[in-house]
C-alpha positions in Angstrom: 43.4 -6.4 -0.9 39.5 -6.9 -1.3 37.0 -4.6 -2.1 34.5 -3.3 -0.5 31.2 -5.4 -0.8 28.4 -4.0 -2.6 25.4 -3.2 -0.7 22.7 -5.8 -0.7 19.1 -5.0 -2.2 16.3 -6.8 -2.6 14.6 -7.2 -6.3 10.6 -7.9 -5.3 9.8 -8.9 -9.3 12.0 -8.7 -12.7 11.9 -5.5 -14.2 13.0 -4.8 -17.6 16.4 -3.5 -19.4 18.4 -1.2 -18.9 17.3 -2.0 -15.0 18.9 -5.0 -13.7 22.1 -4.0 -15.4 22.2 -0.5 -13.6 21.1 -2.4 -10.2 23.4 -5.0 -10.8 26.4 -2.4 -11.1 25.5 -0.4 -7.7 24.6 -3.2 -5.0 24.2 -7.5 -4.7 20.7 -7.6 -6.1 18.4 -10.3 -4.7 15.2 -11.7 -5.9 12.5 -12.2 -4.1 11.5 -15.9 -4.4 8.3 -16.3 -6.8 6.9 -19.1 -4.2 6.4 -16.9 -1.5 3.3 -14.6 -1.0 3.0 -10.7 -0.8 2.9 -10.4 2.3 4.6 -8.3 4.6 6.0 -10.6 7.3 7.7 -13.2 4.4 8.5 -9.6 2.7 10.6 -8.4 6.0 12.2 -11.8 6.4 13.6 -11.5 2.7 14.3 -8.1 2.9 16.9 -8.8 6.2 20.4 -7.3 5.3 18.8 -5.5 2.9 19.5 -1.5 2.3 17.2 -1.3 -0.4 13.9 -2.5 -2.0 12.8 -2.3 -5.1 9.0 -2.8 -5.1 6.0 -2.3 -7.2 2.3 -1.4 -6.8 0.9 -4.9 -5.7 3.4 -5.3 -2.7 2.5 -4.4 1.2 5.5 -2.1 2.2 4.2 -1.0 5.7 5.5 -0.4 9.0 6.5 -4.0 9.4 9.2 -4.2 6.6 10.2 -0.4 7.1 11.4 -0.9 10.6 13.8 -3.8 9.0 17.6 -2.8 10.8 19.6 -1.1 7.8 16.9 -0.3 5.0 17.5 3.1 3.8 15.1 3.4 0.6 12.5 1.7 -0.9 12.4 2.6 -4.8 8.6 1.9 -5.9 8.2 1.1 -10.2 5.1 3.0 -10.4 4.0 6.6 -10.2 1.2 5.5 -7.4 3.2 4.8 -4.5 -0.4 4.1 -2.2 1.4 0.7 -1.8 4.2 2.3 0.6 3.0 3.6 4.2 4.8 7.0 3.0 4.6 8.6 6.8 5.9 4.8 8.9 9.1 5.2 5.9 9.9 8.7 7.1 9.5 7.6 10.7 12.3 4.8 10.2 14.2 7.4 7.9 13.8 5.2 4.9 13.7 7.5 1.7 10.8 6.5 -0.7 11.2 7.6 -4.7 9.0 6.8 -7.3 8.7 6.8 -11.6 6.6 10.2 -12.2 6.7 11.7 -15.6 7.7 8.8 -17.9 4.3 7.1 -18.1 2.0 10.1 -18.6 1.8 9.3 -22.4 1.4 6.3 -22.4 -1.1 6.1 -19.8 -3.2 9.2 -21.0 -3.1 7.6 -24.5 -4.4 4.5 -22.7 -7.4 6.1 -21.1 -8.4 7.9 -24.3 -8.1 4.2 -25.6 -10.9 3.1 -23.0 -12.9 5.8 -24.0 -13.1 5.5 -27.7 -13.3 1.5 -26.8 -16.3 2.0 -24.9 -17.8 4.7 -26.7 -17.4 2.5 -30.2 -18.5 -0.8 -28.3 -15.2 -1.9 -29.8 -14.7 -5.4 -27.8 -18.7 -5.7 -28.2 -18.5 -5.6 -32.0 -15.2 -8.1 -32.1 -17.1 -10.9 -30.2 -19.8 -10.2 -32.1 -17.8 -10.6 -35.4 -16.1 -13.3 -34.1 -18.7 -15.2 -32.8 -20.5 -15.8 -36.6 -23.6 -13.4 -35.6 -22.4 -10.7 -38.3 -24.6 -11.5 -40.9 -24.5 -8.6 -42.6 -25.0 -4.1 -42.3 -27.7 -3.6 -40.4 -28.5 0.3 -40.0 -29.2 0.1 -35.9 -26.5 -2.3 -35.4 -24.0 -1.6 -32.7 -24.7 2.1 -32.3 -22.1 3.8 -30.0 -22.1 7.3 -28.9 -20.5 10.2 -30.3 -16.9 11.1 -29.1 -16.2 14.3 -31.4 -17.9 17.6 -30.2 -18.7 16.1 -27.0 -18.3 17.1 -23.3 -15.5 15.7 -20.7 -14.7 15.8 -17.4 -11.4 15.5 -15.7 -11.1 14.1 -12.6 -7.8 15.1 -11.2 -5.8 17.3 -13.7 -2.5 16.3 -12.8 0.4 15.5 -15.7 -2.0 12.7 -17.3 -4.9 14.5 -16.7 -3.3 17.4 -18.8 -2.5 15.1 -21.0 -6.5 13.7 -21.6 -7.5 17.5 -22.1 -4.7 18.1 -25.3 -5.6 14.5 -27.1 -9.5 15.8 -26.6 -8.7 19.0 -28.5 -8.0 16.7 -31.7 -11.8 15.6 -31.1 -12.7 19.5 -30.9 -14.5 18.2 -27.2 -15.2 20.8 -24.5 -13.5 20.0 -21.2 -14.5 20.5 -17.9 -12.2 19.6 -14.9 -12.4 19.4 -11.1 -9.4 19.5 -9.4 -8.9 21.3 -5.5 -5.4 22.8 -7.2 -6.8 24.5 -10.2 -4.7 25.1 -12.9 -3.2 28.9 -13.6 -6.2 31.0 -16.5 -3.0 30.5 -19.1 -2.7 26.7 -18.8 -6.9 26.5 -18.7 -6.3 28.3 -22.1 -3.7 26.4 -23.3 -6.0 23.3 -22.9 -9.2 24.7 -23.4 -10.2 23.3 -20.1 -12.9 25.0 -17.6 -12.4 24.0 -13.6 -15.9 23.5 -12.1 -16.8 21.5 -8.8 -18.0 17.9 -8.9 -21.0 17.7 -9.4 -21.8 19.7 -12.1 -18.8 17.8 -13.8 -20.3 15.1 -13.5 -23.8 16.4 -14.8 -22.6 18.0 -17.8 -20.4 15.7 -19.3 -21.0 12.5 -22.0 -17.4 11.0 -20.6 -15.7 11.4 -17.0 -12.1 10.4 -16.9 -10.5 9.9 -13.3 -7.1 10.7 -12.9 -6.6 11.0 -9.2 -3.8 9.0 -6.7 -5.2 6.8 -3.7 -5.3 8.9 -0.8 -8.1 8.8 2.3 -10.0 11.8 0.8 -10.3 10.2 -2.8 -11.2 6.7 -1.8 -15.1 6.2 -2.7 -14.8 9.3 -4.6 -17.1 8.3 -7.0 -19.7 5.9 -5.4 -24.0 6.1 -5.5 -24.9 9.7 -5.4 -22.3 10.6 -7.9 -23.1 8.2 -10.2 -26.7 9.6 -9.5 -25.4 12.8 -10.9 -24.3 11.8 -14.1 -26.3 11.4 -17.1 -27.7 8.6 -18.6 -25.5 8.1 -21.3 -22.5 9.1 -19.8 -19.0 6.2 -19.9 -17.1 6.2 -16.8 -13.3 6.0 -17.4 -10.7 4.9 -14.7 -7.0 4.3 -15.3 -6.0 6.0 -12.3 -6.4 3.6 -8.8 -9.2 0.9 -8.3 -10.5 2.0 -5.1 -11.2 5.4 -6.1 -14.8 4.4 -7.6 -17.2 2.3 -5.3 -17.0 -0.9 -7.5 -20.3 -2.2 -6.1 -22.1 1.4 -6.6 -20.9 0.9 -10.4 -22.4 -2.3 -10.9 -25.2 -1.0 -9.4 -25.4 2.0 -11.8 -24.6 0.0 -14.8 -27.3 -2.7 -14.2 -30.0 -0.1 -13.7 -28.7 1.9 -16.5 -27.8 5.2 -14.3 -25.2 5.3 -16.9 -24.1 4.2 -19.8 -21.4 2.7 -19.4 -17.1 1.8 -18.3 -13.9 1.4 -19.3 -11.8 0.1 -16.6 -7.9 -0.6 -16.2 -8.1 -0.7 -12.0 -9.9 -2.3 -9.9 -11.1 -1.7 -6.2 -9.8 -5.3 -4.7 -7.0 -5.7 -7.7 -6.3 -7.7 -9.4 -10.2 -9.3 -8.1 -12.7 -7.7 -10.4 -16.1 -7.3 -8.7 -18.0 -10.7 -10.5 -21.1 -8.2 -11.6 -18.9 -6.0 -13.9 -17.5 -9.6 -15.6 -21.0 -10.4 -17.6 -21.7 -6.5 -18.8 -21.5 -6.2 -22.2 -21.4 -1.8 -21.9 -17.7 -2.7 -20.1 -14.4 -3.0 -21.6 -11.7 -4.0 -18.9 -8.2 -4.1 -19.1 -6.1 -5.8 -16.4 -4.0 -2.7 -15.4 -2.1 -1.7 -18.6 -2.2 1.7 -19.3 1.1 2.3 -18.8 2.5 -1.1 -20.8 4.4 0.0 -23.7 8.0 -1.2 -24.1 9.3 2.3 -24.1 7.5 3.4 -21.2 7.8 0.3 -18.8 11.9 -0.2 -20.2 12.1 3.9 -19.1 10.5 3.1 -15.7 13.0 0.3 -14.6 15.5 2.7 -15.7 14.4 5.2 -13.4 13.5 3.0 -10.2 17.0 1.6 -10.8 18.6 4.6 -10.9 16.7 6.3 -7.9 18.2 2.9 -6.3 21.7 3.2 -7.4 21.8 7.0 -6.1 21.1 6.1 -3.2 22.8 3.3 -2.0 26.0 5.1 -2.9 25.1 7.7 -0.7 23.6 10.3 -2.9 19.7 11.9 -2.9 18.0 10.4 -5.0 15.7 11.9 -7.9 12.0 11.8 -7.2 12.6 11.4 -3.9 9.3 11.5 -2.0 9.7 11.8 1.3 12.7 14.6 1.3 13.3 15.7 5.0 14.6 11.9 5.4 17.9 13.6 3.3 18.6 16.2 4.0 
């Protein structure tokens, strides 16, 4: 007698162990072909027979793949799921999940990363040592702004954006947050954190970190009068989504000295970087990586596998995003 055979998903790039294996034991995985472009026509033709998808962030999942006959979910490996037309998936009752929670370390350790980078003009000072122009200390040579005792501001205090707030306590920095859900007066104490609207956020602090997702209300969030707003020596940090911050505003503030300066892991037009932020020295950019340790990427396969697996054998899924589509 033959068994049943496994349900057939489609793989849209390799993702790292224990994933494949725990894929591999729930459905027929296939891969989407590395010749073929992200878009969402060849993505619907591969993903025919499919009943699942595993994507991640770069890949168009819109109406025209969600309406392929039989697809049931679409596990995204990424805590962003802007990618995914979230309302066109529940319409064709196709479950959505995502990776929250894993990558919050990582990513918050990533940001405060950018800041100390930019802060410390660290990649400025390594071309500069590298390049044969140290010739020796100089007392006004590479001088960087102060990180201890100074003031930042959260954009978006979500899980990462928590997590920004405690690794500032170590550098005894006040912090001031905006956020539309404040948080309750014991976790503001627990951090040490103040909630204040945007603008005086942004006029009050040396360092602004952005940790909001992509959604309609937060595109251009930050764009000309904001960076108007902020002072003169403030650094701009952004490991959250590219299109958040008006990329051509920030060139724009950066060349006229508006502010200080950037540390940037997204970009608006990914993985394009706007050509006037490529030649500024008071930069650092990083090409979407704040989440890229091995722990941290190995647990996020794990997870988008496993959302997968559930699923496909009938179950709901954890981090299930859309949940009236299982009920």
């Amino acid at each position: 007698m033959s068994s049943k055979p496994k349900p057939r998903i489609l793989l849209m790039h390799p993702i790292l162990d224990p994933g494949p294996a725990i894929l591999a034991e729930a459905a027929e995985v296939v891969e989407y072909s590395l010749d073929l472009p992200l878009d969402e026509a060849y993505i619907r033709q591969a993903a025919e027979g499919c009943v699942g998808i595993v994507s991640q962030l770069m890949d168009p999942i819109r109406d025209g793949v969600l309406s392929t006959p039989g697809l049931k979910i679409v596990s995204n490996v990424a805590v962003g799921f802007d990618n995914i037309d979230l309302p066109a998936a529940t319409a064709h009752k196709v479950m959505v999940t995502n990776t929250p929670g894993v990558l919050d370390d990582a990513t918050s350790d990533f940001a405060f990363t950018l800041l100390m980078a930019t802060a410390r003009r660290v990649v400025e000072a390594d071309y500069f040592a590298r390049s044969g122009k140290f010739k020796g200390w100089a007392i006004d040579m590479m001088l960087g702004a102060d990180v201890f005792n100074a003031t930042l501001g959260i954009v978006g205090i979500g899980r990462i954006g928590r997590g920004m707030a405690h690794r500032a306590k170590g550098f005894n920095m006040r912090v001031l947050y905006y956020d539309p859900q404040g948080l309750p007066p014991d976790a503001e104490q627990q951090l040490g954190a103040t909630r204040v609207e945007l603008p005086r956020l942004l006029a009050e602090s040396d360092f602004v970190s952005v940790h909001v997702p992509l959604t309609p209300e937060t595109q251009h969030l930050l764009s000309t009068p904001q960076f108007g707003q902020m002072k003169k020596t403030a650094i701009l940090i952004n490991t959250s989504r590219g299109p958040v911050i008006d990329e051509a505003a920030l060139v724009e503030a950066l060349t006229s000295k508006k502010i200080a300066g950037a540390g940037l892991d997204v970009y608006e037009r990914e993985p394009a970087i706007h050509p006037g932020l490529i030649p500024l020295p008071n930069v650092v950019l990083a090409p979407h990586i704040a989440s890229a340790t091995v722990r941290t990427r190995s647990e996020m396969s794990a997870m988008a596998a496993r959302n997968m697996a559930t699923a496909v054998r009938g179950g709901r899924p954890p981090n299930l995003l859309n949940p009236e589509v299982k009920k």
